[in-house]
C-alpha positions as CSV (number, residue, x, y, z in Angstrom):
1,X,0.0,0.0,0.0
2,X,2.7,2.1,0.6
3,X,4.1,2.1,-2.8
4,X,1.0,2.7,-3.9
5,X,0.7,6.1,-2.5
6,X,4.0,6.8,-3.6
7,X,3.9,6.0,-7.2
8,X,0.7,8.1,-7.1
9,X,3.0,11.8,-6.5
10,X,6.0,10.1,-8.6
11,X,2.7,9.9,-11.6
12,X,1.1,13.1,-11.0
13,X,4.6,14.8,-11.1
14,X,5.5,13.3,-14.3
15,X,2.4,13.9,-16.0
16,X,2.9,17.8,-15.1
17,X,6.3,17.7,-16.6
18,X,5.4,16.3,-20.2
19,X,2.2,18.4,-19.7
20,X,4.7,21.9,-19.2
21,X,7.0,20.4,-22.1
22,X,4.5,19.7,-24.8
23,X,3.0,23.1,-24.1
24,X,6.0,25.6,-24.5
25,X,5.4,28.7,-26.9
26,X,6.9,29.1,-29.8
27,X,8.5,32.4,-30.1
28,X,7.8,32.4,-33.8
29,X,3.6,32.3,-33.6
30,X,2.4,35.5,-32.8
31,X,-1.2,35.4,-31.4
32,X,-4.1,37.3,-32.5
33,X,-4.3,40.9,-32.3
34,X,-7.3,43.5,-31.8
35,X,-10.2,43.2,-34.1
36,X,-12.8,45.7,-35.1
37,X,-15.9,43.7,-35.1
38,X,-17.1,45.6,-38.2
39,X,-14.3,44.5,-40.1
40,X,-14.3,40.7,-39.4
41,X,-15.2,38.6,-42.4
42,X,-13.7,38.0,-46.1
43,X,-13.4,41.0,-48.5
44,X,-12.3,41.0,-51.7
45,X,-11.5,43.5,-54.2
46,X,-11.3,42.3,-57.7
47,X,-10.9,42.6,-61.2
48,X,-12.2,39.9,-63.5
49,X,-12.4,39.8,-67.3
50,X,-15.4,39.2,-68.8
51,X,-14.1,37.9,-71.8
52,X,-12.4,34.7,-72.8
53,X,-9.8,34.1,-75.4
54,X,-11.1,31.1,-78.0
55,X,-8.3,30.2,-80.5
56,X,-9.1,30.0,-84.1
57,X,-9.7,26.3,-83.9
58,X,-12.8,26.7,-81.0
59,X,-10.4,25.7,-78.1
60,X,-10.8,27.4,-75.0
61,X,-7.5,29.5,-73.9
62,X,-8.9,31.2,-70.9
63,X,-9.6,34.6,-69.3
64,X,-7.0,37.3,-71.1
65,X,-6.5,39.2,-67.5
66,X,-8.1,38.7,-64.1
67,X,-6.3,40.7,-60.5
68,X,-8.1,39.9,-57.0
69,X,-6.8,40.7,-53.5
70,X,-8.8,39.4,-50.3
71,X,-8.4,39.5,-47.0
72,X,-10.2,37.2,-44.5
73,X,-10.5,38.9,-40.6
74,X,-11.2,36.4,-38.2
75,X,-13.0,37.5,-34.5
76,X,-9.7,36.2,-32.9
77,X,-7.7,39.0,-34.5
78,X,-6.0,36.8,-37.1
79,X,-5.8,37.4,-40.9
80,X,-5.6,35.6,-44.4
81,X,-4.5,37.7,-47.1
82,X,-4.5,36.4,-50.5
83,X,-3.4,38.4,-53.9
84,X,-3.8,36.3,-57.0
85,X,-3.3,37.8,-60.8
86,X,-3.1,35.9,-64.4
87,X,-2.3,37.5,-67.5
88,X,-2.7,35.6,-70.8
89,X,-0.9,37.3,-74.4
90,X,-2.4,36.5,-78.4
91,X,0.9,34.4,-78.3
92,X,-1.5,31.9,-75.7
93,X,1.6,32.4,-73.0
94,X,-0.2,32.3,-69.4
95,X,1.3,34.2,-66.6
96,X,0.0,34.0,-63.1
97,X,1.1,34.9,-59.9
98,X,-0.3,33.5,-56.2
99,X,0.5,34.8,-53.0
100,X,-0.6,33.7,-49.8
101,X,0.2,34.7,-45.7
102,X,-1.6,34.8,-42.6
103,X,-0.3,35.6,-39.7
104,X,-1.9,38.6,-36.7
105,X,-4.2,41.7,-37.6
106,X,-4.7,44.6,-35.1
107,X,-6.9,47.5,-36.0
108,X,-6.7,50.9,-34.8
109,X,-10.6,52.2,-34.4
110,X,-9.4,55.6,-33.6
111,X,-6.8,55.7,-36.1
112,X,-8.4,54.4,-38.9
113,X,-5.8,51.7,-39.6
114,X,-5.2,47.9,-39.1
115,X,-1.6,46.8,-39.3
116,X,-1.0,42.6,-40.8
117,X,1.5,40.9,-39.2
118,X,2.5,37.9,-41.3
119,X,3.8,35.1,-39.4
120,X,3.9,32.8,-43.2
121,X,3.5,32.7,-46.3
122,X,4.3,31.3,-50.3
123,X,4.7,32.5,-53.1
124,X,3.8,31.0,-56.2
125,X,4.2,32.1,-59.9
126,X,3.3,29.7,-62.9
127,X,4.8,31.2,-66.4
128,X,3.4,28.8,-69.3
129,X,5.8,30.0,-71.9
130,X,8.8,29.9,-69.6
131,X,8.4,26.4,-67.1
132,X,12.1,26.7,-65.8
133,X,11.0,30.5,-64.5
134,X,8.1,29.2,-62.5
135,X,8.3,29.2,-58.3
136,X,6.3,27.5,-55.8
137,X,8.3,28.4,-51.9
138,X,7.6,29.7,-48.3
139,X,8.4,33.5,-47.8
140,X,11.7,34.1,-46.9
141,X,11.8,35.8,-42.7
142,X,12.6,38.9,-44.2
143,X,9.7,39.0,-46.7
144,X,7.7,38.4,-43.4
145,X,6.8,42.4,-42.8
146,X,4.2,44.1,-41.3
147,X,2.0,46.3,-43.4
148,X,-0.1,49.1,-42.5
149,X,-3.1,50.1,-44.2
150,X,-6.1,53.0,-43.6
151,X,-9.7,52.1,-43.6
152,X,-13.5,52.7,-43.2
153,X,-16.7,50.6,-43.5
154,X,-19.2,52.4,-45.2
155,X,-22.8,51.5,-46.9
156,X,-22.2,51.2,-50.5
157,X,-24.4,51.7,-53.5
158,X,-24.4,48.0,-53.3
159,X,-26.1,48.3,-49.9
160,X,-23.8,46.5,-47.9
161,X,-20.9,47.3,-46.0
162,X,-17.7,48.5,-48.1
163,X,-14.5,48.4,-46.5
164,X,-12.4,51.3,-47.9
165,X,-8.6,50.7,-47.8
166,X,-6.4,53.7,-48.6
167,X,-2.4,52.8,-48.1
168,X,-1.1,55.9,-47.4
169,X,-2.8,57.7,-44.3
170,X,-3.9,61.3,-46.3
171,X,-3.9,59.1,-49.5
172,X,-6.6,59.7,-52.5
173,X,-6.0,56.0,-54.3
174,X,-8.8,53.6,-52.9
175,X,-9.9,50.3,-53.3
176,X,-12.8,49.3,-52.3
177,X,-13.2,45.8,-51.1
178,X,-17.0,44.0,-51.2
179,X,-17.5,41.1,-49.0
180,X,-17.8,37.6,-50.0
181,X,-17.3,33.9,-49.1
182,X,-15.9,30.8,-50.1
C-alpha cells in the first residue's frame, strides 16, 4: 500500500512535466491581435475579365487578365490575405502569380488603420511560356513584414458594407473591397 501512495506523486509529477514540455510557446507564432468587429469577415477587391480568349480552332484559352486581393479577418484577431493575378498574351503564353500569408491583424478604431503581421506565407508564380522561370516556396523571414493600411466601412451603392482601404494615411488612391465567401 505504501508504494501505492508513492507512485501516485512520482505519476502526477511526471504527468505535469510532459504536460509543461508539450506546451512551451513558440516564439515564432504571434497570437491574435485586436479586431474591429465591423471589419471581421472576407473582402475582396477584384478585377475579373469578362471575356475569354477562344483560338481559331474553338479551343478554349482562358480569361486574357483577371487581379483579386482578399483579406479574411477572423473575430480572434488573425488574418488571411490572399493576392492572386493571371495574365494571358495573343501568343497563348499564361502568366499567373499567387500569394498567400496569414499571420496577426490589429486595428486601430481611432486611427483608422489595421496593421497585418504575417507570421507565413508562399509565393507562387506559374509562367506557361517559360516552365524553368516558374516558383512554388515559403516567404523568406525577411519577406515576413508588417503592413499598414487605412480604412473605413461604409454602406455602398451596393447596400452592404464597403470596406475602404487607402495605403497611405492622407492618400486619394482607394480600393474598395466587397464582402464575400468561399
Amino acid at each position: 500500500m505504501k508504494k501505492l501512495w508513492f507512485c501516485i506523486p512520482v505519476l502526477a509529477l511526471l504527468f505535469v512535466a510532459a504536460f509543461s514540455v508539450s506546451c512551451k510557446k513558440d516564439p515564432d507564432i504571434v497570437p491574435g491581435g485586436h479586431m474591429a468587429p465591423e471589419a471581421v469577415g472576407k473582402w475582396m477587391y477584384g478585377s475579373f475579365s469578362m471575356a475569354d480568349f477562344w483560338s481559331y480552332d474553338g479551343a478554349y484559352q482562358g480569361k486574357p487578365f483577371e487581379l483579386a486581393v482578399v483579406f479574411d479577418f477572423k473575430a480572434n484577431g488573425t488574418y488571411e490575405k490572399y493576392f492572386v493575378a493571371s495574365t494571358r498574351d495573343y501568343a497563348n503564353c499564361r502568366t499567373e502569380a499567387f500569394t498567400y500569408e496569414k499571420g496577426r491583424v490589429d486595428f486601430n478604431e481611432a486611427d483608422g488603420s489595421f496593421t497585418t503581421t504575417p507570421t507565413e506565407g508562399t509565393y507562387r508564380g506559374f509562367y506557361s511560356c517559360f516552365p524553368r522561370k516558374n516558383i512554388d516556396r515559403k516567404m523568406n523571414r525577411s519577406e515576413l513584414t508588417a503592413q499598414t493600411y487605412y480604412y473605413e466601412v461604409n454602406r455602398g451603392s451596393n447596400g452592404q458594407p464597403n470596406l475602404v482601404v487607402r495605403f497611405e494615411k492622407s492618400g486619394t488612391n482607394v480600393s474598395t473591397f466587397l464582402p464575400t465567401s468561399w
